[in-house]
MARVO-140636 format. One line per 8 residues: number of its first residue (from 1); their letters; for each residue x, y, z of N, C-alpha, C, O. Coordinates in steps of 0.2 Angstrom, whole numbers. Layout:
<nodes>
NUM) A) X:Y:Z:X:Y:Z:X:Y:Z:X:Y:Z; ...
</nodes>
This chain:
<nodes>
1) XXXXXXXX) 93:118:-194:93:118:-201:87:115:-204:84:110:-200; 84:117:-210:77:115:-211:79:112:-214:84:113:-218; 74:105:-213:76:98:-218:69:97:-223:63:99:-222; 72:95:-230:63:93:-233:64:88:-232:69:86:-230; 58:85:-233:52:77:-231:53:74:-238:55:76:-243; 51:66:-237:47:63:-243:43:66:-246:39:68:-244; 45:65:-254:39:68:-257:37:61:-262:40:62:-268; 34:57:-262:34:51:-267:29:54:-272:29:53:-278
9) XXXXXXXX) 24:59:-270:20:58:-274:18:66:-281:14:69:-284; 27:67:-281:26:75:-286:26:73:-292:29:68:-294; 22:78:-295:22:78:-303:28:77:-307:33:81:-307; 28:71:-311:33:69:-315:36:75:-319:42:77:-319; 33:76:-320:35:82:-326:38:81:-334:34:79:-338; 45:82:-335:46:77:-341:50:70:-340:54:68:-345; 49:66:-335:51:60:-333:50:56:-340:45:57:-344; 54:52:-341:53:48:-348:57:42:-345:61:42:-340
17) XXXXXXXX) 56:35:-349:60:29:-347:63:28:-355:60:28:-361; 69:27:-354:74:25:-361:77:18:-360:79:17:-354; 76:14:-363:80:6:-361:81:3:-355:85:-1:-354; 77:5:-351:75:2:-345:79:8:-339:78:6:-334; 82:13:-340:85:14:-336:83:22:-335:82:26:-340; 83:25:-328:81:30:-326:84:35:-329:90:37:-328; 80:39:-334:85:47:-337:79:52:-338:79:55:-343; 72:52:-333:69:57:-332:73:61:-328:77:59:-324
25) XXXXXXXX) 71:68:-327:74:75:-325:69:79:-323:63:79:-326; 70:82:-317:65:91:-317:66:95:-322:71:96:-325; 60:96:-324:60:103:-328:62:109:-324:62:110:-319; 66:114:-331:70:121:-331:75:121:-331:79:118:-328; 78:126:-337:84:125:-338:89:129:-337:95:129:-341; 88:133:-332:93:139:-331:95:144:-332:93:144:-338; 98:150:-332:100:154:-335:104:153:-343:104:157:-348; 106:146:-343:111:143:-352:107:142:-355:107:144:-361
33) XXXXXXXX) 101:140:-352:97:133:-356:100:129:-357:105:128:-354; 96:126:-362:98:118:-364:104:119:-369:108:114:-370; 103:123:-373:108:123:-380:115:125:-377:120:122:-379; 113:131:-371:120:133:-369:124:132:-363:129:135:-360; 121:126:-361:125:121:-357:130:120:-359:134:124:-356; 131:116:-363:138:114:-366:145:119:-364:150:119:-360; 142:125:-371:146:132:-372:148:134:-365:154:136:-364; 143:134:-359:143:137:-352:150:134:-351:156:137:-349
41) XXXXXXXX) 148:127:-352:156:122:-347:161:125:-349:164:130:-347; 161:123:-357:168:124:-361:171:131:-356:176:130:-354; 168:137:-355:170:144:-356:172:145:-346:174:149:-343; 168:137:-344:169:138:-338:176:134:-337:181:136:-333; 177:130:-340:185:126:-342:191:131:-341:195:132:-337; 189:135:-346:194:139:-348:196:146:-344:201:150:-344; 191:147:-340:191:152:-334:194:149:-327:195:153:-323; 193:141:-326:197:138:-323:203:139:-324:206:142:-320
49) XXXXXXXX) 208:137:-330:212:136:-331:217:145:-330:223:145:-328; 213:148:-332:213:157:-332:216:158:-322:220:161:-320; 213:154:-321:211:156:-313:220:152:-309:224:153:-305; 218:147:-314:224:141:-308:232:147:-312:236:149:-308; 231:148:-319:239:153:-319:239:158:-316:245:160:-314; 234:162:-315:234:167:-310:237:164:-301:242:167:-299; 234:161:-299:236:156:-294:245:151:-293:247:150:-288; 248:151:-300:256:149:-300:257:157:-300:263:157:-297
57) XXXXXXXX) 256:163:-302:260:170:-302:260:174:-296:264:178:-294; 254:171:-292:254:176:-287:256:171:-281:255:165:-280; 260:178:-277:262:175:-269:263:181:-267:260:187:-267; 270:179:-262:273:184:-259:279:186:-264:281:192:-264; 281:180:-269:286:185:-274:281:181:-283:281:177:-287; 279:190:-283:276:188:-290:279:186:-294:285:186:-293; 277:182:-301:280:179:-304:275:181:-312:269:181:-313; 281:183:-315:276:185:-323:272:180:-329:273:174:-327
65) XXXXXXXX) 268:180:-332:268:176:-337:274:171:-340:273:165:-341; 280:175:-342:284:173:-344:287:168:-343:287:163:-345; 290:171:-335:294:166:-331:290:161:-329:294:156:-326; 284:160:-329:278:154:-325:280:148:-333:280:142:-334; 280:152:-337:279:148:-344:286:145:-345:286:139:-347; 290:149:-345:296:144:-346:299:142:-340:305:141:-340; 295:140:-335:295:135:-329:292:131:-332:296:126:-332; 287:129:-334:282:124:-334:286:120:-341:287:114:-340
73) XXXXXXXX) 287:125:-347:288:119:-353:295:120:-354:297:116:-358; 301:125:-352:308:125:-355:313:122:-348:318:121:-350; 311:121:-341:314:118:-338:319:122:-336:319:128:-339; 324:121:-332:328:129:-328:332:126:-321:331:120:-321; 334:128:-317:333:126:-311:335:132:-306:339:133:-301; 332:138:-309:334:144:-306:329:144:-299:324:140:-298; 330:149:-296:326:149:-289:317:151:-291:313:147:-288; 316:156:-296:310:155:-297:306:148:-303:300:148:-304
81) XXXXXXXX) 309:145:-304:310:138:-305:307:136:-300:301:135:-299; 311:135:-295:310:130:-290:303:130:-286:299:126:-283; 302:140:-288:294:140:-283:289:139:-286:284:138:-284; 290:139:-294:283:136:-298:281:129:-298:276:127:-298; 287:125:-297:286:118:-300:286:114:-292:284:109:-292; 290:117:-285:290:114:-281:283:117:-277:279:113:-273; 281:123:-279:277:125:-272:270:127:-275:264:126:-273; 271:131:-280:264:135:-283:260:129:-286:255:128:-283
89) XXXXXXXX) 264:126:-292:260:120:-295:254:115:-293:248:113:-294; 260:113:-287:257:106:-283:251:111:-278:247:107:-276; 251:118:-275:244:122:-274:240:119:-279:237:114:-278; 241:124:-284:236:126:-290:232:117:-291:227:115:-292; 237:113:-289:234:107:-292:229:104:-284:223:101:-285; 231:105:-279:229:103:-273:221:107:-272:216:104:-269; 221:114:-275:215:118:-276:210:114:-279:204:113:-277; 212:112:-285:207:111:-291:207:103:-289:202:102:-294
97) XXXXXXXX) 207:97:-287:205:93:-283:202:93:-277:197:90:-275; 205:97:-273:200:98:-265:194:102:-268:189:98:-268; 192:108:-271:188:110:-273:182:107:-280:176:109:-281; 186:102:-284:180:99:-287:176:94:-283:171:91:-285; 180:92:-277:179:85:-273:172:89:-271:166:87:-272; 173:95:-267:168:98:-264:163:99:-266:157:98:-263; 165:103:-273:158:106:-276:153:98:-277:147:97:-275; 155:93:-280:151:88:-281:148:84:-275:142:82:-274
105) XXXXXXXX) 153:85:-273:149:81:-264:143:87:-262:137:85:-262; 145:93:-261:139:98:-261:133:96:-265:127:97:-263; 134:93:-272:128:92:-275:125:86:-274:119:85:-275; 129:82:-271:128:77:-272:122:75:-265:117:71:-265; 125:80:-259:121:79:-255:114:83:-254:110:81:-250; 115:87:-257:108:92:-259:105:89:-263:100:90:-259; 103:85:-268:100:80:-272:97:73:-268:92:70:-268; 103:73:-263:102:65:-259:98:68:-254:93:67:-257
113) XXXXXXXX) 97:70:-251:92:72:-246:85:78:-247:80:79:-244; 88:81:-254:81:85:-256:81:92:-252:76:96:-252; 87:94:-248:88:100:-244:93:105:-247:98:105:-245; 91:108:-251:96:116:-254:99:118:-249:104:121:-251; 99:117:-240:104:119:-236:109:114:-236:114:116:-234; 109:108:-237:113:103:-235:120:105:-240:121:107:-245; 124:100:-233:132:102:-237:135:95:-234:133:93:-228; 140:94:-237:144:86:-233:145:87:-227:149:83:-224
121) XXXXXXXX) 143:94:-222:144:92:-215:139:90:-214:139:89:-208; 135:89:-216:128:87:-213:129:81:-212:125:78:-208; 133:76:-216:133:68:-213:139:68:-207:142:63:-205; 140:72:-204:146:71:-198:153:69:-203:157:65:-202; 154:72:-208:161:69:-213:167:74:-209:171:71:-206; 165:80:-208:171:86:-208:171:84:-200:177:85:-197; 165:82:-196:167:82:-189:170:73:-188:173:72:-182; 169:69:-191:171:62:-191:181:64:-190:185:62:-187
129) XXXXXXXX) 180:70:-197:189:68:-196:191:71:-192:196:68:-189; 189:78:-189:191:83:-185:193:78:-181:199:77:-181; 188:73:-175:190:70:-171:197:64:-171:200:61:-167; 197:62:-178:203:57:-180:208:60:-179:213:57:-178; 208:66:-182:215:70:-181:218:70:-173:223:68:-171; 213:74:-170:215:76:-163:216:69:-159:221:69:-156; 213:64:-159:214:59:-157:221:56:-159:224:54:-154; 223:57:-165:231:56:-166:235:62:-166:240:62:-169
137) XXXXXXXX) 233:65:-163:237:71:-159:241:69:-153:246:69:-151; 234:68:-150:233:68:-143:236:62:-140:240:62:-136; 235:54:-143:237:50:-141:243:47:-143:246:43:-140; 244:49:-151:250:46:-153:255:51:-154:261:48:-154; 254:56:-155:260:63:-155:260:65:-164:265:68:-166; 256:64:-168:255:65:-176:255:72:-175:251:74:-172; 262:76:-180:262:81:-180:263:84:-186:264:91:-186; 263:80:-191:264:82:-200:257:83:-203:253:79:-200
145) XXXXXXXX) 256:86:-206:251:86:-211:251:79:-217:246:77:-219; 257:77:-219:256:71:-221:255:66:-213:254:60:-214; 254:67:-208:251:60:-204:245:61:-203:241:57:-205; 242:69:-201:236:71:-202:230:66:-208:224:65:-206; 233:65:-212:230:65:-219:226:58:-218:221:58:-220; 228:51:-215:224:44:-216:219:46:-209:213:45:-209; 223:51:-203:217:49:-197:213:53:-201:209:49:-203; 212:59:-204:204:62:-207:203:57:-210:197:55:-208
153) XXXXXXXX) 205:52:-217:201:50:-219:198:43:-216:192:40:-218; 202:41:-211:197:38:-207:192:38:-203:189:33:-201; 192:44:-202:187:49:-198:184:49:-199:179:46:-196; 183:53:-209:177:55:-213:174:47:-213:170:45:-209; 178:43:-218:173:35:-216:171:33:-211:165:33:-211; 173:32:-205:168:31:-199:163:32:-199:158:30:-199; 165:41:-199:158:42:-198:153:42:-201:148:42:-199; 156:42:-208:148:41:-213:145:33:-213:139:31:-213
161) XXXXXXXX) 149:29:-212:146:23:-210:144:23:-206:142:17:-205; 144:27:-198:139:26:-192:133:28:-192:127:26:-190; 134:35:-198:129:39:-201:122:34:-205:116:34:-206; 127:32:-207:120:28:-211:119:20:-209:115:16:-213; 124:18:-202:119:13:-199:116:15:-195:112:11:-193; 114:21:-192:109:23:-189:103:25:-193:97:25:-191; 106:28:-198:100:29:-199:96:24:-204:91:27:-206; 97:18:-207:94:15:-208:90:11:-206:87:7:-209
169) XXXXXXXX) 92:12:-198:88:6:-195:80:8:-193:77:14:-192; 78:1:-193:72:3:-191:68:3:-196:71:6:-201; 61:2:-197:57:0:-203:59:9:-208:62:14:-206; 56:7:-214:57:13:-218:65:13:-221:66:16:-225; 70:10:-220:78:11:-221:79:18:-219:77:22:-215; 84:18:-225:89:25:-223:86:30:-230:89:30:-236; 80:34:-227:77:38:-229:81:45:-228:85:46:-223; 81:52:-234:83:54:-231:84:61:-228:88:66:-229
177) XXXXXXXX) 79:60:-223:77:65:-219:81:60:-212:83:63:-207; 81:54:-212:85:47:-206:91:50:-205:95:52:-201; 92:47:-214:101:51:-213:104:57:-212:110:58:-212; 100:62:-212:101:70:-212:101:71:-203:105:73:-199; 97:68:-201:95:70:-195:103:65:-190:107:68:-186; 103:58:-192:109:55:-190:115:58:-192:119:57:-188; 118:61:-197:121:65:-197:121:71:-193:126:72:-190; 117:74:-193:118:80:-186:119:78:-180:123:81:-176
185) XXXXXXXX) 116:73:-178:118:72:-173:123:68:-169:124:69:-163; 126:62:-174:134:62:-175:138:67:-173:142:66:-168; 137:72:-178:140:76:-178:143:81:-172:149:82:-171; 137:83:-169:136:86:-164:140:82:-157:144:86:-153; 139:77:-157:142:70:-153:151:72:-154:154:73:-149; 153:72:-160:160:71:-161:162:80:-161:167:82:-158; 157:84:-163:161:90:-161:164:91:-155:169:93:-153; 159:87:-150:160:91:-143:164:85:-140:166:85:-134
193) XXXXXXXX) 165:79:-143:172:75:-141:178:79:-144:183:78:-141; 179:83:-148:184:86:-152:183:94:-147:189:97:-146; 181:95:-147:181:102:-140:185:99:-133:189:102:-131; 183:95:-131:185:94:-124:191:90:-126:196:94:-124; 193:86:-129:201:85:-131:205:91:-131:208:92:-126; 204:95:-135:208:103:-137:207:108:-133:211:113:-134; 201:107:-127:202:112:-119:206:109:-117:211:112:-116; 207:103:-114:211:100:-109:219:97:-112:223:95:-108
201) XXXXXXXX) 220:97:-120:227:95:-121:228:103:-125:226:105:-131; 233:106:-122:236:113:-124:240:110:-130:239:113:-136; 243:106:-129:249:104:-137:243:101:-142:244:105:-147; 236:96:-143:234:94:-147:231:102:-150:229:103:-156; 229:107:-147:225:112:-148:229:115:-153:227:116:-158; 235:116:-150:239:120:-152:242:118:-161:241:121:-166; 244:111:-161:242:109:-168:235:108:-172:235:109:-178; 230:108:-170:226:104:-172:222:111:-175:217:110:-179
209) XXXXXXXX) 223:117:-174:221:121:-175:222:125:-183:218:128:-186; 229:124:-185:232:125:-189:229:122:-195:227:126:-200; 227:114:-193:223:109:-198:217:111:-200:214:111:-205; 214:114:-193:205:115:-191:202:122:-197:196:122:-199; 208:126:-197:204:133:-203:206:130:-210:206:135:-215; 208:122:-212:209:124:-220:214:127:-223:215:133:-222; 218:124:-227:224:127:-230:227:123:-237:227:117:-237; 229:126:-240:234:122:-247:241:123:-247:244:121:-251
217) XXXXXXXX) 243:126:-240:248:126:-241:251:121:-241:248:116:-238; 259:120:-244:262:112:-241:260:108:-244:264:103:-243; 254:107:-249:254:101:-252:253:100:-258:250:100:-262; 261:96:-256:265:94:-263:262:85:-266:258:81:-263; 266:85:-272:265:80:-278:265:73:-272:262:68:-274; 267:72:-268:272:67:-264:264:65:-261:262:59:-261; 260:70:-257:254:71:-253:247:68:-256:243:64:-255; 250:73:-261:243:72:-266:242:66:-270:237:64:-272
225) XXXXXXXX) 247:62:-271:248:55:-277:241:51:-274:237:47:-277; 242:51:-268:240:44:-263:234:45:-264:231:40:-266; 229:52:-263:223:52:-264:221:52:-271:217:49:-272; 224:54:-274:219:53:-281:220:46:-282:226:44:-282; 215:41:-282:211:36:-283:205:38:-278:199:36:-278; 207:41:-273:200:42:-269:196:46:-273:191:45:-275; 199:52:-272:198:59:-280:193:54:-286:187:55:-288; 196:50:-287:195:49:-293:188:44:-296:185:43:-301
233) XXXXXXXX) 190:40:-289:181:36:-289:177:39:-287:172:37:-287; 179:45:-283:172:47:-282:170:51:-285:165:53:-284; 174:54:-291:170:57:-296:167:54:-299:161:56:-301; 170:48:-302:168:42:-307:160:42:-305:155:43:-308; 161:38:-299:154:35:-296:149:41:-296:143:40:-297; 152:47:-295:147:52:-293:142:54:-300:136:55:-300; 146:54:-306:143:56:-312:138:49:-314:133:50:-316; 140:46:-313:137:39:-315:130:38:-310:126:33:-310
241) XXXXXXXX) 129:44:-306:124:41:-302:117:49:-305:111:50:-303; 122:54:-310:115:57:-310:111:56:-314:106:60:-314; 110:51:-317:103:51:-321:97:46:-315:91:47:-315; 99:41:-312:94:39:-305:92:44:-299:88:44:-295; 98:49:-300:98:54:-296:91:60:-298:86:63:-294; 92:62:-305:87:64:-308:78:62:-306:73:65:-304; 80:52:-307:75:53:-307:71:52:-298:65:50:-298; 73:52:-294:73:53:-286:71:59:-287:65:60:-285
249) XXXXXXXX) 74:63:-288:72:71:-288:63:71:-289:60:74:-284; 58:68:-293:53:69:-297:49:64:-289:43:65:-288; 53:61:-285:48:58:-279:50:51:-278:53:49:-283; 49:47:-273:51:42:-272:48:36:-278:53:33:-281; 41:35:-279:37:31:-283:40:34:-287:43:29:-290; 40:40:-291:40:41:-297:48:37:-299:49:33:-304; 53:38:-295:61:36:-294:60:26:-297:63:23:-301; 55:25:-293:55:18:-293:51:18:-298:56:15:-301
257) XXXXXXXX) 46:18:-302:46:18:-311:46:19:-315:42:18:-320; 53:24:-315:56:26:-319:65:20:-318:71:20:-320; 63:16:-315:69:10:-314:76:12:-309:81:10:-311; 74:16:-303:80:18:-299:80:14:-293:75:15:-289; 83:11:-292:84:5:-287:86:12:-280:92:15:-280; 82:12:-276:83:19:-271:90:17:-267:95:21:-267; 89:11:-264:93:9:-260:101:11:-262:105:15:-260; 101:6:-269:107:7:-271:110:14:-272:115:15:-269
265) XXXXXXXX) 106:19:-275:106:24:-277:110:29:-270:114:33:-271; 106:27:-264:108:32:-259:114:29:-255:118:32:-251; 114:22:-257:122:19:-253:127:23:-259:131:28:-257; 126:22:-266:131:24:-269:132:30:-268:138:31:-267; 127:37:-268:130:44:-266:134:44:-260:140:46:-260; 130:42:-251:135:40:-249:143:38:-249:147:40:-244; 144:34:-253:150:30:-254:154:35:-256:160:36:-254; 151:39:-264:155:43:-266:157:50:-262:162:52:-262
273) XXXXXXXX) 151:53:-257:152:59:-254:156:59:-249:158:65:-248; 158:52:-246:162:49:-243:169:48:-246:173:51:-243; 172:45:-252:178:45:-255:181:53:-256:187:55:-255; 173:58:-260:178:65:-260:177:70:-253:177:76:-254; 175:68:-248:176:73:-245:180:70:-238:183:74:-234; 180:64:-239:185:63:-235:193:65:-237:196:69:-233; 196:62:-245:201:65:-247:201:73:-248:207:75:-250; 195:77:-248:196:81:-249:198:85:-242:202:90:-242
281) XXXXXXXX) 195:81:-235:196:87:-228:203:84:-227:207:88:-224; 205:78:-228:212:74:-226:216:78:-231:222:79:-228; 215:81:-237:222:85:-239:221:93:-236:226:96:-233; 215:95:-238:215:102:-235:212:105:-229:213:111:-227; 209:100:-225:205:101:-220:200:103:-219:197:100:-223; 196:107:-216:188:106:-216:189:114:-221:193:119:-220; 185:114:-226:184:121:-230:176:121:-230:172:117:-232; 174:128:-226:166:129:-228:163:132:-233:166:136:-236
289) XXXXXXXX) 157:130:-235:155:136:-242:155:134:-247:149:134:-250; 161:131:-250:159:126:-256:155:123:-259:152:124:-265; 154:119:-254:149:112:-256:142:114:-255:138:112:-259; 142:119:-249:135:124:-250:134:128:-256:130:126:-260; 137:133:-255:136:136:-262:137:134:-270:134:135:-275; 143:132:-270:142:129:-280:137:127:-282:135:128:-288; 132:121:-278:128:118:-281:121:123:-283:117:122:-288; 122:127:-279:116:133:-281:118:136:-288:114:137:-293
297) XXXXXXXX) 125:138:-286:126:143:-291:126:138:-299:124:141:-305; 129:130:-299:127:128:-305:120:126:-306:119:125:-311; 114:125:-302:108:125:-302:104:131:-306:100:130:-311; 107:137:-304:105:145:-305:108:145:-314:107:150:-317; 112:140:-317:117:141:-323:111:138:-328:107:140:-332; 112:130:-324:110:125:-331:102:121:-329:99:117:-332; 100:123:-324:94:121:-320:96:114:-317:102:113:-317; 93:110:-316:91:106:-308:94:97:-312:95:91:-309
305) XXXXXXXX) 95:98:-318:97:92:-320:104:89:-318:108:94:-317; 105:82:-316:111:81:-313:117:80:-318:123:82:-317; 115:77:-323:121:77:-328:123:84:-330:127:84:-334; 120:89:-328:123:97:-328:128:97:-323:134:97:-323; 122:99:-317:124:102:-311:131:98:-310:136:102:-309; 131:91:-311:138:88:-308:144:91:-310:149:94:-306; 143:90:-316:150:92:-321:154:103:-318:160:105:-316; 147:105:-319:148:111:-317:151:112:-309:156:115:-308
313) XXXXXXXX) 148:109:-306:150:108:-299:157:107:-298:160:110:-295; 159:102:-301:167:99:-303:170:106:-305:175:106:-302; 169:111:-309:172:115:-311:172:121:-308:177:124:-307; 165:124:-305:165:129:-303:167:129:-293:168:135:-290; 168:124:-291:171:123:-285:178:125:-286:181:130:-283; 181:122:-290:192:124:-291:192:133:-291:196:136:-287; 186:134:-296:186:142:-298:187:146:-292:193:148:-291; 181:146:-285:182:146:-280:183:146:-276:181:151:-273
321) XXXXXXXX) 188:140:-274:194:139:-269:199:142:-272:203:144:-268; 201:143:-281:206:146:-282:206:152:-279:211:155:-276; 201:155:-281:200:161:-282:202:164:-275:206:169:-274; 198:161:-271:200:164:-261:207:161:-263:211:165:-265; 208:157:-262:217:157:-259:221:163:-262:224:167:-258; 220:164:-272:223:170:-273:220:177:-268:224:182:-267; 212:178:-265:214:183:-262:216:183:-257:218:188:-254; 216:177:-254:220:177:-246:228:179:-247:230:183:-243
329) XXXXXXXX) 232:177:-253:237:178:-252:240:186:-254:246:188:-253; 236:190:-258:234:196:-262:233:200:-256:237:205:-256; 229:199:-250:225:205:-245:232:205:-240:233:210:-237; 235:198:-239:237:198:-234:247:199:-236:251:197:-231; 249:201:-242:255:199:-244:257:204:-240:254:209:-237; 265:201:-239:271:197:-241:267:191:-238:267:187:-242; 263:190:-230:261:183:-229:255:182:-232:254:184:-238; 248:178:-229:244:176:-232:236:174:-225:235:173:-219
337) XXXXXXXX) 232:174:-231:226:170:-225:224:164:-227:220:164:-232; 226:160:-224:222:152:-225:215:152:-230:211:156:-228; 215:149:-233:209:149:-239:204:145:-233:202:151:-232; 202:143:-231:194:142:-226:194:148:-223:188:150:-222; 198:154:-221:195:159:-221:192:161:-224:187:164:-222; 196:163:-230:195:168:-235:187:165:-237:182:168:-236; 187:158:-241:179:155:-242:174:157:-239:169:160:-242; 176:157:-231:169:158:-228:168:166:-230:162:168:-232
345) XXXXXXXX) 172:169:-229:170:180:-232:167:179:-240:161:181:-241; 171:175:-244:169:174:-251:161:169:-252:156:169:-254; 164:166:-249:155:162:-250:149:163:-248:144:162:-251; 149:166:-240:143:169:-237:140:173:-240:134:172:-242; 143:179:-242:138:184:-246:136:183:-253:132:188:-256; 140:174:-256:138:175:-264:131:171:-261:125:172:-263; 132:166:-257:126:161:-255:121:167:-252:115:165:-254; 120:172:-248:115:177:-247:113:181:-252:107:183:-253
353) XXXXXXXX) 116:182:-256:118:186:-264:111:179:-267:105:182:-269; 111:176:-268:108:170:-271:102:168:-267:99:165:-272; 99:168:-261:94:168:-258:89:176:-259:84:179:-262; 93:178:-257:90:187:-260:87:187:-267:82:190:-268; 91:185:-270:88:189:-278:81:183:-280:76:185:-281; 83:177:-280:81:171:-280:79:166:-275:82:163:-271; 73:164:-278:70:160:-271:77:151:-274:80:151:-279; 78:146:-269:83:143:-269:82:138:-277:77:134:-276
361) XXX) 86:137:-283:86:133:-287:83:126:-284:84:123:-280; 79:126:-290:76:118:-289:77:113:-290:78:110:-295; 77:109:-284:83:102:-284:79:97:-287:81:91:-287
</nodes>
């Protein structure tokens, strides 16, 4: 995977200092501009929202407009009642958190390290949990998806905090080409701890595999309550961090006179990339593509600015994962295909689709 370098010393561009606080940005404004950012989000809201009702109607037993509607607001307790409000909902709702957790972790780590290929596996998160799961497989007999859910997120935390004491050691801190590189190589370390567990225990394999391709099934209101506070600071913190984020983009030195305290800056993305994508592989498992791809595609919208890209990334990730799940369960009705499959068909060729037409949006 090709890593970029420090660059301290690139041209500011329109870097500007307001009240002491970092709110210069790359110039370019994307296919919206600057005027049609805004109108972009709004029409991208509502295409979400477009996407999640198509997502309550479709399954193995269709369901109309009508009947989704007077499930939702007239109440009922007939049988297609039960499957909007017990099972499609709490999807639609599991979609549009695991999915906005991603798209911002994606950007959030493309900006933090300065690499258009980078995605939250690159810190060892997806293989940190892998191995926590199979670990409580293997040694304690954990066989629900709610038990699944604390060993990933304890997983992803470890590992991102081995990740970044390794790599901040040593003169220079936690640079981040230190932490990309320590990330892989963690990574790499726990995958093949998590291989030879799954060769040699036929029962952990045998569950763990279920968890290992990504899925929304199953995960109801009951699942999901516990993580949103995870969810939810690590948005908080993530949006809070684009305008220092901005100004890092412009070079280190430039970052530090325009008032962005680096250190902090890169514990805080860590922290947050950490909160959503832990809770995000702890609810649905490792899902690829996302986090790679949206951030390009809101770069390619509104250009390289973080108070865009984040917001859009929040939105255009749900779209997404919606979207695969409704065609995994469309291709494959009466059953379905696991949405981490379906992403990887749907993502690969928008992400090749996006390097082909266009050299990679500028971070």
């Amino acid at each position: 995977m090709p890593l970029a370098t420090d660059r301290p010393n690139r041209r500011p561009g329109a870097a500007s200092r307001s009240n002491g606080k970092a709110s210069g940005h790359p110039g370019g404004s994307g296919l919206f501009g600057k005027r049609g950012a805004a109108p972009g989000l709004v029409a991208a809201v509502a295409l979400l929202a477009a996407v999640a009702v198509v997502s309550i109607m479709v399954g193995s037993k269709s369901l109309s407009p009508a009947v989704v509607w007077d499930a939702l607001w007239n109440g009922g307790h007939g049988y297609d009642v039960a499957i909007v409000r017990s099972l499609r909902v709490p999807r639609a709702e599991a979609g549009i958190l695991v999915g906005a957790a991603l798209g911002v972790a994606g950007a959030l780590m493309q900006a933090l390290t300065r690499n258009p290929l980078a995605d939250p596996g690159i810190l060892g998160i997806n293989a940190g949990a892998a191995v926590a799961v199979v670990l409580g497989i293997s040694l304690l007999g954990v066989g629900s998806v709610t038990g699944y859910v604390w060993f990933a997120f304890a997983g992803a935390a470890l590992a991102t905090v081995l990740v970044y004491v390794l790599g901040s050691a040593g003169r220079g801190g936690a640079t981040p080409v230190r932490l990309a590189l320590a990330g892989t190589a963690i990574a790499a370390a726990l995958v093949a701890v998590t291989r030879g567990i799954t060769l040699t225990n036929v029962q952990a394999f045998d569950k763990f595999r279920f968890w290992d391709v990504g899925s929304l099934v199953g995960r109801g209101n009951d699942f999901l309550v516990p993580l949103l506070p995870f969810f939810a600071a690590g948005l908080v913190l993530s949006f809070a961090l684009a305008g220092p984020l901005n100004a890092m983009a412009l070079g280190d030195d430039t970052g530090k006179a325009l008032g962005a305290h680096l250190g902090l800056v890169r514990t805080g993305s860590l922290v947050a990339v950490t909160l959503l994508c832990g809770a995000a592989v702890a609810a649905a498992g490792p899902i690829a593509f996302v986090g790679l791809t949206i951030p390009h595609i809101a770069r390619a919208l509104v250009g390289p600015n973080q108070h865009w890209v984040l917001p859009y990334s929040a939105v255009l990730g749900p779209i997404l994962l919606l979207g695969s799940d409704i065609v995994g369960r469309v291709v494959a009705s009466p059953g379905e295909i696991q949405v981490g499959i379906v992403t990887a068909f749907v993502g690969a060729p928008v992400f090749i689709a996006l390097v082909r037409r266009r050299k990679l949006a500028q971070l």
